[in-house]
C-alpha positions in Angstrom: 8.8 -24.4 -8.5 6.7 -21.4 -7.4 3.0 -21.5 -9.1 1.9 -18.8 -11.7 -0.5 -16.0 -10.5 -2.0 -16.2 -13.7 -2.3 -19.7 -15.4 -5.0 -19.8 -18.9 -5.5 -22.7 -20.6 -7.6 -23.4 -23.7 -10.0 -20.4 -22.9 -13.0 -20.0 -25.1 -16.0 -17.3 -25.1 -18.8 -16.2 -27.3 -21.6 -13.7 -27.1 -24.1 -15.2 -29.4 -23.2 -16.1 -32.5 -19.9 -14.5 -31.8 -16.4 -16.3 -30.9 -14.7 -13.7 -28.9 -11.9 -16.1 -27.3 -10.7 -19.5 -29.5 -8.6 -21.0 -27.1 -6.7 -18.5 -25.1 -3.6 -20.2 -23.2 -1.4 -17.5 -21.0 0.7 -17.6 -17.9 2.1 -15.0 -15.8 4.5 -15.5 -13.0 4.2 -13.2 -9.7 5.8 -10.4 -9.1 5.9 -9.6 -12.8 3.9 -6.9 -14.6 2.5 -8.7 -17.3 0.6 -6.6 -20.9 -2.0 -8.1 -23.3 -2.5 -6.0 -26.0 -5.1 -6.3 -28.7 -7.4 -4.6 -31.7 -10.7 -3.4 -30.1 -13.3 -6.3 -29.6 -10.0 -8.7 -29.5 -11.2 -10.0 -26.5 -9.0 -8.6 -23.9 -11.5 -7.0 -21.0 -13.3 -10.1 -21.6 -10.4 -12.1 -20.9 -10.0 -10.0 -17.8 -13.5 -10.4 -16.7 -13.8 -14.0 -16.9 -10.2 -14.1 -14.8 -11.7 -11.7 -12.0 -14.9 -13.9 -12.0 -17.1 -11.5 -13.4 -18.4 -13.5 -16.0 -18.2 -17.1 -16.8 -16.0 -18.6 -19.5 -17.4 -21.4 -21.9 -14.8 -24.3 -21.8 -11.5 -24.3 -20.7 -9.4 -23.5 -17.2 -8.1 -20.2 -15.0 -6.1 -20.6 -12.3 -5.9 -17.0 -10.3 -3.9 -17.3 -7.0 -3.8 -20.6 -7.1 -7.6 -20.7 -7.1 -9.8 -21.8 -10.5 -12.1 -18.9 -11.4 -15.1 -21.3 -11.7 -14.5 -23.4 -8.3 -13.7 -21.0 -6.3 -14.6 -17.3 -7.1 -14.6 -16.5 -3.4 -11.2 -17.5 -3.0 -9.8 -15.3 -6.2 -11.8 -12.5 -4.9 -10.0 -12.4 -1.9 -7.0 -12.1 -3.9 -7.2 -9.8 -6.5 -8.0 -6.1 -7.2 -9.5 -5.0 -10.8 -9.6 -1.3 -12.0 -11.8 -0.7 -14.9 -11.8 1.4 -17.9 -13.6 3.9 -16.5 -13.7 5.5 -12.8 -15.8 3.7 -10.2 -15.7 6.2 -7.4 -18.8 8.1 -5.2 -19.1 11.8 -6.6 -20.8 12.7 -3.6 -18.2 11.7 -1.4 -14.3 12.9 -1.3 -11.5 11.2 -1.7 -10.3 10.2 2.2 -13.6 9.4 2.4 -13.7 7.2 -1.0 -10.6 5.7 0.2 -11.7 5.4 4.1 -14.7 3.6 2.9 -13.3 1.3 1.1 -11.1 0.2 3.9 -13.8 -0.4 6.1 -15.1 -2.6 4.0 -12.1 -4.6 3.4 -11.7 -4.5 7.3 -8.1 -2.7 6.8 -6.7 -2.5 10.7 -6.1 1.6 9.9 -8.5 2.4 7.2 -8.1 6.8 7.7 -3.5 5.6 7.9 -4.0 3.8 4.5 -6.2 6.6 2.6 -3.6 9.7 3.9 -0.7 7.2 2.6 -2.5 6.7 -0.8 -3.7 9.8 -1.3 0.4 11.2 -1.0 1.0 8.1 -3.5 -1.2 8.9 -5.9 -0.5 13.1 -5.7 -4.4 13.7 -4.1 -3.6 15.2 -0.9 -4.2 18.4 -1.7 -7.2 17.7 -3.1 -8.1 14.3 -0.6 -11.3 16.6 1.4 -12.7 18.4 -2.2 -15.6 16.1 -3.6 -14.7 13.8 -6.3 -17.6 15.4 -8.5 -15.5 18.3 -8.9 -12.0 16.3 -10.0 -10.5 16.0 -13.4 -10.7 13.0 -15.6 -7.1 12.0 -15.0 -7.8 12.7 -10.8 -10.8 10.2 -10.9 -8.3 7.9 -12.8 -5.5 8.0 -9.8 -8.2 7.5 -7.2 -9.8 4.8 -9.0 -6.2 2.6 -8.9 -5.2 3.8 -5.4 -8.8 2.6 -4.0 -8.0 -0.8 -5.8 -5.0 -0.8 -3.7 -6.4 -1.2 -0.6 -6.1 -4.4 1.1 -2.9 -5.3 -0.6 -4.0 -7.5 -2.8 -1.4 -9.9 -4.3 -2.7 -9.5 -7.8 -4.1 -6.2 -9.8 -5.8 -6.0 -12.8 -5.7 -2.7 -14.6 -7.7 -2.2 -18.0 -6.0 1.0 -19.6 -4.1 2.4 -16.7 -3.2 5.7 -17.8 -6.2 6.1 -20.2 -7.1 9.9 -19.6 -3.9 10.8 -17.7 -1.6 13.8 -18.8 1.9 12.9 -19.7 3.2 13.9 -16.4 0.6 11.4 -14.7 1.4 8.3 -17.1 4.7 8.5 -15.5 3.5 9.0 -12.2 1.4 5.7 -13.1 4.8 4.0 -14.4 6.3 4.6 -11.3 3.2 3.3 -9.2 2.9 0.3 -11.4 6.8 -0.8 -10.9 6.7 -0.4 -7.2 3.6 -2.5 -7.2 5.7 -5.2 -9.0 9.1 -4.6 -7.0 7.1 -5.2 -3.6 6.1 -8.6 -5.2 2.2 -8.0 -6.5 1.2 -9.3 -9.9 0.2 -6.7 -12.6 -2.1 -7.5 -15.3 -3.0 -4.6 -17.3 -4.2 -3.9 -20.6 -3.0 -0.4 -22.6 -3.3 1.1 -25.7 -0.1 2.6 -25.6 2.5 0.4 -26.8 5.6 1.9 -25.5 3.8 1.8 -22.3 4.1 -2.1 -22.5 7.5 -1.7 -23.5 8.3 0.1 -20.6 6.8 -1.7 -17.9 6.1 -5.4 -18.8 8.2 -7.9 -18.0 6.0 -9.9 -20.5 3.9 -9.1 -23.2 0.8 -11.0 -25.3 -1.1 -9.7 -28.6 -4.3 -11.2 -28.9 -5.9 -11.6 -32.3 -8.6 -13.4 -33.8 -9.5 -14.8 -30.4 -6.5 -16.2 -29.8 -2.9 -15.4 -28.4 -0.7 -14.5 -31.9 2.5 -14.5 -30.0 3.9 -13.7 -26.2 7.5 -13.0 -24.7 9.4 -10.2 -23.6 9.5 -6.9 -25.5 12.8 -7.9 -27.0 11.8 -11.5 -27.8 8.6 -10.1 -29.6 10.6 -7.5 -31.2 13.7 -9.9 -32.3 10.7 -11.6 -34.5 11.2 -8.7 -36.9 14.1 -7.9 -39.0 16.2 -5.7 -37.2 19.1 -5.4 -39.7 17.7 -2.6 -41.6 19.1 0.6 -42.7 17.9 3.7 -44.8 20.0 5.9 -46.9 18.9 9.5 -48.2 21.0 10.5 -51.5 21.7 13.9 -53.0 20.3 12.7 -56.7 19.2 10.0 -58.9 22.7 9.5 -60.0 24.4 8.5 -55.9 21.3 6.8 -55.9 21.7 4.6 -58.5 25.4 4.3 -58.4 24.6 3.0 -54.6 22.3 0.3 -55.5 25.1 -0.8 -58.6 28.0 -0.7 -55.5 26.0 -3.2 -53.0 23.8 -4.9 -55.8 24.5 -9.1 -55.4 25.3 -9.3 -51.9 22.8 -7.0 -50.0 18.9 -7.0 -50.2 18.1 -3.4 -51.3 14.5 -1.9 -51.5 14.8 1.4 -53.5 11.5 4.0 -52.2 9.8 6.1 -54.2 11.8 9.0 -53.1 15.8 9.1 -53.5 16.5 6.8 -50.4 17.4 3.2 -50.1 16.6 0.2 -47.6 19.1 -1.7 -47.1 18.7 -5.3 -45.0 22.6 -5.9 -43.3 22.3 -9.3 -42.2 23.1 -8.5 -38.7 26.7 -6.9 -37.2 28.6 -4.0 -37.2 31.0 -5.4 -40.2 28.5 -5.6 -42.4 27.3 -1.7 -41.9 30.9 -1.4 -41.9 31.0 -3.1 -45.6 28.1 -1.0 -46.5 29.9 2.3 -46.4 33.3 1.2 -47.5 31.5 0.2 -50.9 29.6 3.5 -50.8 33.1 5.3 -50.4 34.8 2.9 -52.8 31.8 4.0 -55.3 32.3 7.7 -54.6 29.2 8.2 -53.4 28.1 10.0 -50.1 24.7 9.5 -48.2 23.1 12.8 -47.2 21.6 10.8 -44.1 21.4 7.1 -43.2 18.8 5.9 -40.4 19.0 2.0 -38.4 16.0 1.1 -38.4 15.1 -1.0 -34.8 11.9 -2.9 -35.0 9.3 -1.6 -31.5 6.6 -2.8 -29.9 4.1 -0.8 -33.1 6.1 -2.5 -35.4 4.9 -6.3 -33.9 1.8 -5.2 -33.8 0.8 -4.1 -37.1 2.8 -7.4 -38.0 0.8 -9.9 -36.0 -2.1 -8.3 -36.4 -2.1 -7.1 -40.1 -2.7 -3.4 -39.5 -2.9 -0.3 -38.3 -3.6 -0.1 -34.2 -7.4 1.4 -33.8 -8.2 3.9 -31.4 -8.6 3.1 -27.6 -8.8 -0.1 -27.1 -11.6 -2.3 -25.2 
């Protein structure tokens, strides 16, 4: 059996008087892109520190590469690539020569062959000999990863990928990121963008409370919510109420403020089917109907009893 990349157990971490992590467990298996999502102050880029050895965690274990974080940083180091929040890259300098730089010190065999097949990667070459002082946010952003890249390292971390990046460059990033995966590297990255999880991760964790509220695919997480649901819009009070009389007993039914109804299936297409032979039985004909399929948001809020805030940290 091949060993996790990524293997958490019982993780715990405070700053002060403050219990960031409770008892974290999490595995992630190679070759997979793997998303932890989380409130602000949840805990996630500390998680992500203490996994690329950048701080020390209070009790428990991490394995990274086969390698405990505590034992043997060195070793993980070796490993592993981590891209920040925000930009770590030389203004003064330009790109190649971010990039070449960063190959001489990894002691790439072709550090200037590397940087021009980055730089195309990422969309830079035009720009790969203008300073970096005078590149947009999102630029910055696409450097940042491909200079992470260097070295091949068999497991990335990226906190917020695509924070900063234009629509057109969050799919650019998508694309990066499953290639990365495909060739066989581990991706851990944190996003606030939920359907940015849903796209990419093969699977997914929501931290909360300082501790892992639930993990799985996208579809496993979203199969935890009802997904049986649908909404009908009615011309007046009177379909509305002759509705709720025609399905009343064997359907739940949630009746909104406005003149629309929610009702809960059960699951299959015969029993949508039932649904609108009662409402044609009844006479009565639905200006609009909606299924209602549980996402990534919807989990969220669920697990972690609200609204998601802002970028997250």
């Amino acid at each position: 059996m091949t060993e996790p990349a990524i293997e958490v157990r019982a993780l715990r971490k405070s700053f002060r008087d403050h219990q960031v992590l409770r008892g974290v467990d999490l595995t992630v298996d190679q070759g997979t892109v793997f998303a932890l999502l989380g409130k602000n102050g949840a805990g996630k880029t500390t998680i992500i520190n203490i996994l690329t050895t950048l701080i020390p965690a209070d009790a428990g274990t991490a394995r990274v590469g086969g390698f405990d974080v505590a034992a043997h940083p060195e070793s993980v180091r070796r490993h592993i690539s981590l891209t920040g929040q925000f930009a770590a890259v030389d203004d003064v300098l330009t790109a190649r020569e971010n990039l070449i730089l960063m190959g001489d010190l990894r002691h790439v065999a072709n550090s200037r062959a590397t940087a021009k097949e980055l730089l195309a990667r990422f969309g830079l070459s035009d720009a790969a000999d203008r300073r970096v002082a005078t590149y947009s946010g999102g630029m910055r952003r696409r450097l940042d990863i491909a200079m992470g890249l260097i070295g091949d390292p068999s497991i990335v971390f990226l906190d917020e990928p695509t924070n900063g990046l234009d629509p057109e460059g969050r799919l650019s990033m998508w694309e990066n990121i499953r290639s990365l995966a495909h060739s066989g590297t581990t991706v851990f990255l944190t996003t606030q963008y939920l359907e940015e999880a849903d796209e990419l991760a093969h699977r997914v964790a929501v931290l909360h409370d300082g501790c892992v509220a639930a993990t799985g695919t996208p579809a496993e997480l979203k199969g935890m919510l009802p997904g049986d649901l649908v909404t009908f819009d009615f011309h007046d009070e009177r379909d509305t109420r002759a509705a709720m009389e025609a399905l009343k007993g064997d359907f739940d039914i949630t009746r909104s403020e406005t003149l629309a109804l929610t009702v809960a299936t059960g699951g299959g297409t015969a029993r949508v089917a039932e649904i609108f032979i009662r409402l044609r039985d009844a006479r009565v004909e639905p200006v609009d109907f909606t299924q209602l399929i549980p996402t990534l948001d919807d989990v969220f809020f669920s697990l972690t009893g609200g609204a998601k805030e802002g970028p997250q940290t």
